[in-house]
N, C-alpha and C positions, 0 to 999 in steps of 0.2 A: 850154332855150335854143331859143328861135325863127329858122331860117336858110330865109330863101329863095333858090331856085335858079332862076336863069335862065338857059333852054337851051332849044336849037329842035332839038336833037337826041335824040330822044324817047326811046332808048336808054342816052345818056351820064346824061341826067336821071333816070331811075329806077334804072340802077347808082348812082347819088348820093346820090338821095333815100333806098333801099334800106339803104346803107355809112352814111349817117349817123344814119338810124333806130337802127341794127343799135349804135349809138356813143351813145347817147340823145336824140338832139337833134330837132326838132320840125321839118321841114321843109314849105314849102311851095311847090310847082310852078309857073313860070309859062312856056310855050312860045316867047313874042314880047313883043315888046318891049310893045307896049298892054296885054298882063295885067299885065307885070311891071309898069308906071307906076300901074295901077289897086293892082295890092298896093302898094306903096310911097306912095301918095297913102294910102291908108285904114284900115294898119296899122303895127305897130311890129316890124322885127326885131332880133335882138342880132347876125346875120351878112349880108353879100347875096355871093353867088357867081356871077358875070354872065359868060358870054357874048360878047365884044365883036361878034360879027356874029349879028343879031337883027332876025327881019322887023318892020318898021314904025318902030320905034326899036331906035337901034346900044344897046348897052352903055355905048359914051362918053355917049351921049345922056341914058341912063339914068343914070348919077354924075354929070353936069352937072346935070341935074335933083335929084338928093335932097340933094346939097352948096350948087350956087347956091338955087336957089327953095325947098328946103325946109328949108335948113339945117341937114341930120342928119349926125353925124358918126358914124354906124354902119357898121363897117368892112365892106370890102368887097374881096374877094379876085376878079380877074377871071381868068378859066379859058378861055383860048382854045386853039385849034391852030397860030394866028401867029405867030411869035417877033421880025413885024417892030417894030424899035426905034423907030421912028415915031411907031405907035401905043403901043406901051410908055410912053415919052416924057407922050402926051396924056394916057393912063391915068393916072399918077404926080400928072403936075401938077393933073390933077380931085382930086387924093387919093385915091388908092387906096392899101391899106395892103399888096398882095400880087399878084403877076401868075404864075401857072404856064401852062406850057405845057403844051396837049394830049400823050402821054396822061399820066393824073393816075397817081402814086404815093399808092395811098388814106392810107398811115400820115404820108406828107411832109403831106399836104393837111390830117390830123387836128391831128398836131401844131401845121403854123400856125394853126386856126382855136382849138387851146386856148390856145394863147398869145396870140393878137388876145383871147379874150373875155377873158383873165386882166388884162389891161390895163383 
């Protein structure tokens, strides 16, 4: 299972990338928001785990894009440090299937990501 992780925290990204290695799943890095559009335009994944604050494009930008213009309905778990309900709110109505708050509980974050692909 193929999941990329978008995060410009270059830290939090490789504890992730690392923990879901370590869990078997295939991850691929993207630091801002233009790799992450560049992956998302030219590959396929079964997860995306986004970021909502990401240099160049936000994370919302990034779900508005792969739901409106590219029409993929590959779930997407957004992992911020924000808890504001505002963006919560934008996130949901893009579709999003998941929103945690910074900092992650790695076995909470497993579990929802085997239940989103079991679906």
């Amino acid at each position: 299972m193929k999941i990329l992780i978008c995060e410009d925290n270059k830290l939090a990204m490789k504890a992730l990338s690392v923990f879901l290695g370590k869990e078997g799943f295939e991850t691929t890095n993207a630091v801002d928001g233009n790799e992450a559009m560049d992956y998302i335009n030219t590959n396929e994944y079964d997860l995306i785990l986004v970021d909502i604050h990401l240099p160049y494009h936000s994370g919302l930008e990034l779900i508005r894009h792969l739901r409106s213009e590219l029409k993929k309905k590959t779930p997407v778990i957004v992992v911020s440090a924000f808890s504001d309900q505002q963006i919560q709110r934008q996130a949901h109505e893009l579709g999003i299937d998941d929103y945690i708050v910074k900092p992650i509980d790695p076995t909470s974050l497993i579990n929802k990501i085997r239940t989103l692909l079991r679906n």
